[in-house]
PDB file of N, CA, C and O in Angstrom, chain B, residues numbered from 101:
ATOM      1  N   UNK B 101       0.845  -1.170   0.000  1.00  0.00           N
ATOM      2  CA  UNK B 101       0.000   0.000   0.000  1.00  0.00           C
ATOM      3  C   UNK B 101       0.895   1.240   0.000  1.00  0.00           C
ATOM      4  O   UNK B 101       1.939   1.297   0.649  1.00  0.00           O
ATOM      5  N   UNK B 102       0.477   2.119  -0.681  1.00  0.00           N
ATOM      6  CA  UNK B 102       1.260   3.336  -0.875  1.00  0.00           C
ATOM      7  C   UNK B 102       1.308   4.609   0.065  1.00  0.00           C
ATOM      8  O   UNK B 102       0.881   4.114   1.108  1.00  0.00           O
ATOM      9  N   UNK B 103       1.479   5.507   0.257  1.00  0.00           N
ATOM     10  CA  UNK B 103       1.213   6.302   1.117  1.00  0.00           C
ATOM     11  C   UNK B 103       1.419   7.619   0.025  1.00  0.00           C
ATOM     12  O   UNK B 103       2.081   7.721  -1.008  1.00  0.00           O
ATOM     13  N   UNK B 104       0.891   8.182   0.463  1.00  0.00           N
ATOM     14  CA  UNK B 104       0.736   9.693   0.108  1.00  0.00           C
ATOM     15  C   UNK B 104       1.357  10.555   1.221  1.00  0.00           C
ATOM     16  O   UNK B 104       0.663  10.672   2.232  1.00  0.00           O
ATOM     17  N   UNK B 105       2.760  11.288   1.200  1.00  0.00           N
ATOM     18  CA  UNK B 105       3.552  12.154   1.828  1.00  0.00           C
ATOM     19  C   UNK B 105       2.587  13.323   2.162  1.00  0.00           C
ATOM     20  O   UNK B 105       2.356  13.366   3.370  1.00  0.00           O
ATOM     21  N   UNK B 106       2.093  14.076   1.596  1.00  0.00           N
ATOM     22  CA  UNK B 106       1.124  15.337   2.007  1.00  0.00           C
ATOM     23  C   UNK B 106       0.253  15.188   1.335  1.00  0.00           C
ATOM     24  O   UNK B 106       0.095  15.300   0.119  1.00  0.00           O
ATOM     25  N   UNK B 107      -0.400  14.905   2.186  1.00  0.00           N
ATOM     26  CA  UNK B 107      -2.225  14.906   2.504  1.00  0.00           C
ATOM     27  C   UNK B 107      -3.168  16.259   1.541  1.00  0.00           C
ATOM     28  O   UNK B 107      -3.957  16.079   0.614  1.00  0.00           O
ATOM     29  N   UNK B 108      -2.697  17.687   2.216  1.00  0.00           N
ATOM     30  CA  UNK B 108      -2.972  18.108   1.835  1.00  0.00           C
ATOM     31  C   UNK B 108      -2.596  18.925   0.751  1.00  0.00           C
ATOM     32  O   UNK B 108      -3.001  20.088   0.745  1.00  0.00           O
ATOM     33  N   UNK B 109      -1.861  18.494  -0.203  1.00  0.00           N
ATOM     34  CA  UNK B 109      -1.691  19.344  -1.066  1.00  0.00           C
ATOM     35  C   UNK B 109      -2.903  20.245  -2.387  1.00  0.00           C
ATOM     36  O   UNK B 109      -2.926  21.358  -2.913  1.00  0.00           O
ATOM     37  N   UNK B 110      -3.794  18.936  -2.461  1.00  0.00           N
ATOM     38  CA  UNK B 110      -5.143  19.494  -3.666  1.00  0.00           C
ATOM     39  C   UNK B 110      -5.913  20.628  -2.440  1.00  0.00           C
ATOM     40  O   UNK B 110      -6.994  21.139  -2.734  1.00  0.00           O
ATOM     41  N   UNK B 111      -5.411  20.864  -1.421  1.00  0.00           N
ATOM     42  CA  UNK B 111      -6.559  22.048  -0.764  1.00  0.00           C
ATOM     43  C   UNK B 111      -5.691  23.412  -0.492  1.00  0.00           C
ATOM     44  O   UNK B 111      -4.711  23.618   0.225  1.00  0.00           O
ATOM     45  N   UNK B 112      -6.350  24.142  -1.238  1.00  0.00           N
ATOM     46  CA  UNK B 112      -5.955  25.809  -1.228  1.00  0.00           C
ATOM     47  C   UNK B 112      -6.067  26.325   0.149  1.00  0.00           C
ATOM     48  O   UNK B 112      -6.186  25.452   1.010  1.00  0.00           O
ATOM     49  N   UNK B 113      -6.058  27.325   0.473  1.00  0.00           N
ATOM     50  CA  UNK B 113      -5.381  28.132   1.730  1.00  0.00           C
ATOM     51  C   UNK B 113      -6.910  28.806   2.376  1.00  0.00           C
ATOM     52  O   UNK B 113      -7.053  29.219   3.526  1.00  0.00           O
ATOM     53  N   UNK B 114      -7.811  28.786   1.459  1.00  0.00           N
ATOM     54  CA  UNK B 114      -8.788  28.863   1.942  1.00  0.00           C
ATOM     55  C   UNK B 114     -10.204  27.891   2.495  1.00  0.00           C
ATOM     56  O   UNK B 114     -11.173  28.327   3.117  1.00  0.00           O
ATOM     57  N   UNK B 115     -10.012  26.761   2.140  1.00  0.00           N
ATOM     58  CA  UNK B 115     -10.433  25.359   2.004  1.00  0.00           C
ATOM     59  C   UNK B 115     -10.139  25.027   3.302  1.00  0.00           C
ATOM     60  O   UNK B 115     -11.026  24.552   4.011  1.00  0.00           O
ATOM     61  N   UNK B 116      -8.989  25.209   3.738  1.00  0.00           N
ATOM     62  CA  UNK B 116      -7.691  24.731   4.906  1.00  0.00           C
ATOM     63  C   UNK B 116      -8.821  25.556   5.904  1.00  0.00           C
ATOM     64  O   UNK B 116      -9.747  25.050   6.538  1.00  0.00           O
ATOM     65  N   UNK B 117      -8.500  26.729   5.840  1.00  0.00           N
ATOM     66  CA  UNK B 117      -9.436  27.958   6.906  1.00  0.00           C
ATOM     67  C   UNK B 117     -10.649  27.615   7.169  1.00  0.00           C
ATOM     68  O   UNK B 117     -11.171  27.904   8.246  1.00  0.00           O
ATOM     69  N   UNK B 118     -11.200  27.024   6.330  1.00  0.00           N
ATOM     70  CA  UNK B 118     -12.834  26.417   6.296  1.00  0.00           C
ATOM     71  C   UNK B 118     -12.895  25.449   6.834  1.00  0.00           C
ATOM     72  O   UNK B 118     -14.024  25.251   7.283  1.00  0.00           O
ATOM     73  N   UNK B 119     -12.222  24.713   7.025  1.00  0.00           N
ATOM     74  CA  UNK B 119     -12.072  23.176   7.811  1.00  0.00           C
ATOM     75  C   UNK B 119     -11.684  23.038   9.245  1.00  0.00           C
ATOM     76  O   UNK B 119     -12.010  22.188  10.074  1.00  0.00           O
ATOM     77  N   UNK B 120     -10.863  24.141   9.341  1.00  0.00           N
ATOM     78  CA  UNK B 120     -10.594  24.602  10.614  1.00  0.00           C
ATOM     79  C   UNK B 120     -10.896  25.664  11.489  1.00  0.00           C
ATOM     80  O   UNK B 120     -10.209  26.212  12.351  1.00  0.00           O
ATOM     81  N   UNK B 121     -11.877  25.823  11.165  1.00  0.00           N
ATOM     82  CA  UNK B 121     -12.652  27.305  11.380  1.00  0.00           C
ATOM     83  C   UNK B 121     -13.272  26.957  12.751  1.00  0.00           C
ATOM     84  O   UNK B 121     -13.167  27.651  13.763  1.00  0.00           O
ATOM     85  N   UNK B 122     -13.773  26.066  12.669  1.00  0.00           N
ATOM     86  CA  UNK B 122     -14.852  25.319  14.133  1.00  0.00           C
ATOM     87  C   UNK B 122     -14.093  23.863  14.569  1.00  0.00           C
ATOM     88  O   UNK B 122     -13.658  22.921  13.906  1.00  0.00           O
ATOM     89  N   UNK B 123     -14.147  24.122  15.834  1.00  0.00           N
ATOM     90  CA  UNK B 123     -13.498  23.062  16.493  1.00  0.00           C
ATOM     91  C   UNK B 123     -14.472  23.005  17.918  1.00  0.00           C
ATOM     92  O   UNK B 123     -14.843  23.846  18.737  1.00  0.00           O
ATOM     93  N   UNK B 124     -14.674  21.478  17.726  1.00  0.00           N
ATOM     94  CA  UNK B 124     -15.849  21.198  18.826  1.00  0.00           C
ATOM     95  C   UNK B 124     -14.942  20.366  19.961  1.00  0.00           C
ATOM     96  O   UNK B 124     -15.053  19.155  20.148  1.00  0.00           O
ATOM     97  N   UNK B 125     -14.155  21.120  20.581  1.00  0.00           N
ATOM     98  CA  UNK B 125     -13.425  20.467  21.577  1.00  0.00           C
ATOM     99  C   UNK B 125     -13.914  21.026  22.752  1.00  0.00           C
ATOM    100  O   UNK B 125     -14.659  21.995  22.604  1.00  0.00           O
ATOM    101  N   UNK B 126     -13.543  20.440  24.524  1.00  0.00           N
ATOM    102  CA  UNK B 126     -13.837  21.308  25.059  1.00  0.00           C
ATOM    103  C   UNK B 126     -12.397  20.874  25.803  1.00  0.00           C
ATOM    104  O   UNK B 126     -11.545  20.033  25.516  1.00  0.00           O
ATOM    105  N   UNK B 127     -12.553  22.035  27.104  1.00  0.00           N
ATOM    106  CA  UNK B 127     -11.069  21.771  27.921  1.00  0.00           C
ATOM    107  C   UNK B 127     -11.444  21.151  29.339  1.00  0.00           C
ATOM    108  O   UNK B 127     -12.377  21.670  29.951  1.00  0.00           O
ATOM    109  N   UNK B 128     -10.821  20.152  29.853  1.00  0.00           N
ATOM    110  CA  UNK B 128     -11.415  19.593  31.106  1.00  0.00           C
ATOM    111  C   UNK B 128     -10.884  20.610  32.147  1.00  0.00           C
ATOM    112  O   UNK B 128      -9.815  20.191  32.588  1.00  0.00           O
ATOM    113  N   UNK B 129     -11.194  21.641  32.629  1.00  0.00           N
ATOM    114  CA  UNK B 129     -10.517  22.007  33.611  1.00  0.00           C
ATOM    115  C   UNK B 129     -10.351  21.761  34.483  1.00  0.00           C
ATOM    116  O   UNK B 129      -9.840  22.509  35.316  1.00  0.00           O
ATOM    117  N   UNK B 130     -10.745  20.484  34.705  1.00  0.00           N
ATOM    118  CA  UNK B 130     -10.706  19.662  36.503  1.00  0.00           C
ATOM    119  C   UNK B 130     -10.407  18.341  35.803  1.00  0.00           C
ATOM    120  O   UNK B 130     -11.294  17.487  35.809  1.00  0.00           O
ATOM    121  N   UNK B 131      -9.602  18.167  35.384  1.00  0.00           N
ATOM    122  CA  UNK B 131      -8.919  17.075  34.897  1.00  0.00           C
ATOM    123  C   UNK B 131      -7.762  16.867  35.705  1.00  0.00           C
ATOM    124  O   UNK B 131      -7.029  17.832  35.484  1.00  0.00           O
ATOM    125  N   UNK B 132      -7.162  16.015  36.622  1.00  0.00           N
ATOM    126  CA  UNK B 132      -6.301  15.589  36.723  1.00  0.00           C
ATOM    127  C   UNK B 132      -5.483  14.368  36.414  1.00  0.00           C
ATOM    128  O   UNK B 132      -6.000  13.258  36.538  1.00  0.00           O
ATOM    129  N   UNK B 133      -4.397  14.486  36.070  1.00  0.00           N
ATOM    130  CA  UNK B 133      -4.046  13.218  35.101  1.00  0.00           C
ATOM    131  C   UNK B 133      -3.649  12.455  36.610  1.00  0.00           C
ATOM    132  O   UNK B 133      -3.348  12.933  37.705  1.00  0.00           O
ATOM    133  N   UNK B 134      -3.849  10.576  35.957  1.00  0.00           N
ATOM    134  CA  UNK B 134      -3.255   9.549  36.439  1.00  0.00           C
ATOM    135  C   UNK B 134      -2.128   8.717  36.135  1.00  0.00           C
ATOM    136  O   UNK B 134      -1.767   8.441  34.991  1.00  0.00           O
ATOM    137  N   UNK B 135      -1.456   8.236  37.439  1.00  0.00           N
ATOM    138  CA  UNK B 135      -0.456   7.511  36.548  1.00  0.00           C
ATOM    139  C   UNK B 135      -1.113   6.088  35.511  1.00  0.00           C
ATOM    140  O   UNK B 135      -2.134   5.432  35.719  1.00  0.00           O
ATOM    141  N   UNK B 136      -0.565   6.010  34.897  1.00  0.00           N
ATOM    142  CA  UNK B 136      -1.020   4.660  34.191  1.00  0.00           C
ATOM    143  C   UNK B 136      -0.927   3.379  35.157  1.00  0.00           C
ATOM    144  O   UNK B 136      -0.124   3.373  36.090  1.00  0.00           O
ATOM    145  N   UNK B 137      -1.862   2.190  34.871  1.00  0.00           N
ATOM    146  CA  UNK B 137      -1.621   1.160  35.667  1.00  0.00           C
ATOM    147  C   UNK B 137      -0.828   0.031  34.872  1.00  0.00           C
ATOM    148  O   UNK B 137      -0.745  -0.397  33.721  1.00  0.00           O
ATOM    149  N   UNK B 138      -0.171  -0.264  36.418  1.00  0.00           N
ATOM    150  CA  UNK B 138       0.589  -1.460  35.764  1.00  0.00           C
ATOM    151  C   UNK B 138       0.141  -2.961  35.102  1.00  0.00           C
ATOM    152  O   UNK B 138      -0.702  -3.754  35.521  1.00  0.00           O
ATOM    153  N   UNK B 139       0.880  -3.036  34.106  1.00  0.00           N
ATOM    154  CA  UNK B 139       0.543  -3.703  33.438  1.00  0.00           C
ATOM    155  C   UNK B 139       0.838  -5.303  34.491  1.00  0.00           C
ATOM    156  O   UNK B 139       1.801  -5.322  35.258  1.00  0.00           O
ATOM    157  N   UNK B 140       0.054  -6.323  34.396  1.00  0.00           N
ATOM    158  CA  UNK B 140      -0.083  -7.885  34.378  1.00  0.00           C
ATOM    159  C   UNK B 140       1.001  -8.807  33.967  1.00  0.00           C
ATOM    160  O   UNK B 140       1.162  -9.133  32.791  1.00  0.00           O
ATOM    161  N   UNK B 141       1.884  -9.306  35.124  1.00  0.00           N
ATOM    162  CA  UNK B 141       3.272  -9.706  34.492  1.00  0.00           C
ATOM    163  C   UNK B 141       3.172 -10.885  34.956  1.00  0.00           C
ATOM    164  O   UNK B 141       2.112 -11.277  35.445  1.00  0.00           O
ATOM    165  N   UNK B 142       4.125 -11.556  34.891  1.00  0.00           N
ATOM    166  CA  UNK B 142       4.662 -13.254  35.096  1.00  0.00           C
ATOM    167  C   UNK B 142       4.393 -13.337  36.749  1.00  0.00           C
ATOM    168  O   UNK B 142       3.737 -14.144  37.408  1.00  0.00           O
ATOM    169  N   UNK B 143       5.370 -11.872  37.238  1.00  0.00           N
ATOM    170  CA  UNK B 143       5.182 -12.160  39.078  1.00  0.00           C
ATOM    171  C   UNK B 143       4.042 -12.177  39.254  1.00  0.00           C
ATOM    172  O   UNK B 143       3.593 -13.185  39.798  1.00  0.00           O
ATOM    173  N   UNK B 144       3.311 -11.328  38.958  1.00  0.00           N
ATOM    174  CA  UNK B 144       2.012 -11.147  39.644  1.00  0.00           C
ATOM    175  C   UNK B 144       1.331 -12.673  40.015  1.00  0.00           C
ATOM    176  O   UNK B 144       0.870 -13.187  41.035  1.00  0.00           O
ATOM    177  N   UNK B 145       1.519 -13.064  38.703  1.00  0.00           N
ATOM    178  CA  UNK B 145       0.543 -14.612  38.302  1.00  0.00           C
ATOM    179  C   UNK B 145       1.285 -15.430  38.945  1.00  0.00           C
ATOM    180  O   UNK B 145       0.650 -16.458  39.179  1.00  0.00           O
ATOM    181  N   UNK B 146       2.402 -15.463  39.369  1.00  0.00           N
ATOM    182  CA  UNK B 146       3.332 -16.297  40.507  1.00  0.00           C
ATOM    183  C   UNK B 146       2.938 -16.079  41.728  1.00  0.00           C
ATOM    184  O   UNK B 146       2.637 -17.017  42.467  1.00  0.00           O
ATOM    185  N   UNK B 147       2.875 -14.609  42.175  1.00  0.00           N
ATOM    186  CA  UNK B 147       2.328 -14.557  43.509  1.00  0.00           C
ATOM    187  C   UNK B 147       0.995 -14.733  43.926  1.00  0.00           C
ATOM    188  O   UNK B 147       0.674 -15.110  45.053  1.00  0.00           O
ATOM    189  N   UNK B 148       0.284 -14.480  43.083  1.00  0.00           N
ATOM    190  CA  UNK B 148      -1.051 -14.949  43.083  1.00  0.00           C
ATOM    191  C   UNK B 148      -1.206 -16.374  43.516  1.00  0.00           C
ATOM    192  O   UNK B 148      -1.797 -16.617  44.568  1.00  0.00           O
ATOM    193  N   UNK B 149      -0.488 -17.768  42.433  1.00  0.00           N
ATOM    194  CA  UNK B 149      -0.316 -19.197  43.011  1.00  0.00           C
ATOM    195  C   UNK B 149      -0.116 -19.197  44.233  1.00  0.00           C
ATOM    196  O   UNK B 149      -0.716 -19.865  45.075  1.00  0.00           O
ATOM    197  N   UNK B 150       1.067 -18.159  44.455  1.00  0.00           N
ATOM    198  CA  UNK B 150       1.541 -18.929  45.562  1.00  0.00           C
ATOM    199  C   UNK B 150       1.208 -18.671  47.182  1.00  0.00           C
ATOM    200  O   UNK B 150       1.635 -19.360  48.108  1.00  0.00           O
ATOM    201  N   UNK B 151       0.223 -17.347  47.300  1.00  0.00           N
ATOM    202  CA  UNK B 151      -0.802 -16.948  48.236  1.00  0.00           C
ATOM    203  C   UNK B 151      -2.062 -18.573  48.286  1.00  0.00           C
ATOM    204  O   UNK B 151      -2.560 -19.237  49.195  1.00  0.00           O
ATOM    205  N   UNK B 152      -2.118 -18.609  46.810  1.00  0.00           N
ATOM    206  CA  UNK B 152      -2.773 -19.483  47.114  1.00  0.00           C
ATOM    207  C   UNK B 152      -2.955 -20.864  47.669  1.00  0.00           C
ATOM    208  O   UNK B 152      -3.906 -21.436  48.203  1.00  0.00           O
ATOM    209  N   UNK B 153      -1.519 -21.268  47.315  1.00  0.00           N
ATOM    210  CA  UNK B 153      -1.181 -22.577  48.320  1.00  0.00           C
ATOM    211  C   UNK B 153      -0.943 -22.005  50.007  1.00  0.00           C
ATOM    212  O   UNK B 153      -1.291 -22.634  51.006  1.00  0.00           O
ATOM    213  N   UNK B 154      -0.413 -20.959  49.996  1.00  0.00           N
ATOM    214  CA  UNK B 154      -0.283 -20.818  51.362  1.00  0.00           C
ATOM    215  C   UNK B 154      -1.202 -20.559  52.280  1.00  0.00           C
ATOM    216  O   UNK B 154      -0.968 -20.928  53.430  1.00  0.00           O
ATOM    217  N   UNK B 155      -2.617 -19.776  51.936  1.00  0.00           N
ATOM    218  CA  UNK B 155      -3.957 -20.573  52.060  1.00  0.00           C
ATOM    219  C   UNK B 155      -4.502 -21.581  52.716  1.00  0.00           C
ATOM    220  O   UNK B 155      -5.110 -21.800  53.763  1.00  0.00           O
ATOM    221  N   UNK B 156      -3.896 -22.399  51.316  1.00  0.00           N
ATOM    222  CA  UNK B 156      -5.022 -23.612  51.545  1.00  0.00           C
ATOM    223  C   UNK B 156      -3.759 -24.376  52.583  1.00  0.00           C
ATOM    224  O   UNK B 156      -4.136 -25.443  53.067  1.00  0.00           O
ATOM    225  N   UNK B 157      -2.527 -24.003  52.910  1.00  0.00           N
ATOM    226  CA  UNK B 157      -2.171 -24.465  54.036  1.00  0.00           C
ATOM    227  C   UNK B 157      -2.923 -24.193  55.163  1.00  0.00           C
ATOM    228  O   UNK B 157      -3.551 -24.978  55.873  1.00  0.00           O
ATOM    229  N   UNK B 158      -2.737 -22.512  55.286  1.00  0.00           N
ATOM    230  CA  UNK B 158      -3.504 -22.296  56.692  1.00  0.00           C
ATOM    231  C   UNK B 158      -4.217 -22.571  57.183  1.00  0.00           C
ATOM    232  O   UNK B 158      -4.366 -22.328  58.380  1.00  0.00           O
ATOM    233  N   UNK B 159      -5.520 -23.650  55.981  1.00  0.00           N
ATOM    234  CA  UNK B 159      -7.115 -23.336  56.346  1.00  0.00           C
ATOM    235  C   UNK B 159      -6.820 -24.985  57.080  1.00  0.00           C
ATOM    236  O   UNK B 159      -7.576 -25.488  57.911  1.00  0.00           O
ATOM    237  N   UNK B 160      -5.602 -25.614  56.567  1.00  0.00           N
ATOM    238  CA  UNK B 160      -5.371 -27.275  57.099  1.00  0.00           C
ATOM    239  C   UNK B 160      -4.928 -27.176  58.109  1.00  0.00           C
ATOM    240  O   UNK B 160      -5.221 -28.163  58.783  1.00  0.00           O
ATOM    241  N   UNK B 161      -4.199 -26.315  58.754  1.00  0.00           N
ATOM    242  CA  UNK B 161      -3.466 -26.315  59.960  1.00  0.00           C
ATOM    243  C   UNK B 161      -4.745 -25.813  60.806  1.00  0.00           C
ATOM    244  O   UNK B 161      -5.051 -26.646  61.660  1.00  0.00           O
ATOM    245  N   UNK B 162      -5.893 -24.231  60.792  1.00  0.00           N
ATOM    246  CA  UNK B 162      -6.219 -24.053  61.474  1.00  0.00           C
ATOM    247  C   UNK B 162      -7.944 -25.087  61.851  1.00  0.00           C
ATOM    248  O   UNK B 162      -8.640 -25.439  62.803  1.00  0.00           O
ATOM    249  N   UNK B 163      -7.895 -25.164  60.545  1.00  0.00           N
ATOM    250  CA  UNK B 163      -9.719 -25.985  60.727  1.00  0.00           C
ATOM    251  C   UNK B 163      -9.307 -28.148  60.872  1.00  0.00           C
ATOM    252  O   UNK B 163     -10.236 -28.946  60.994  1.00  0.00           O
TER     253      UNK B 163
END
């Protein structure tokens, strides 16, 4: 598939102005950003097992 380097070249300078004339954005002003969450790794899914045997120890020792 080919690409086309500039997009806009078939649009004149006034075409451009017309297209960009209105912009329906708004601004969050009470936006505060978050950190991103961490992503789901090998440990996790290791420690997860291994809570879980230790568990089903406890529940043998205490019941």
């Amino acid at each position: 598939m080919k690409l086309e380097k500039n997009m806009f070249t078939n649009l004149n300078k006034t075409e451009v102005n017309e297209l960009t004339k209105e912009v329906k954005e708004t601004i969050a002003l009470d936006y505060q950003a978050q950190a991103p969450k961490a992503a789901f790794c090998v440990a996790d899914l290791w420690n997860i097992q291994k809570m879980k045997k230790v568990r089903a120890y406890r529940r043998e020792i205490i019941g």
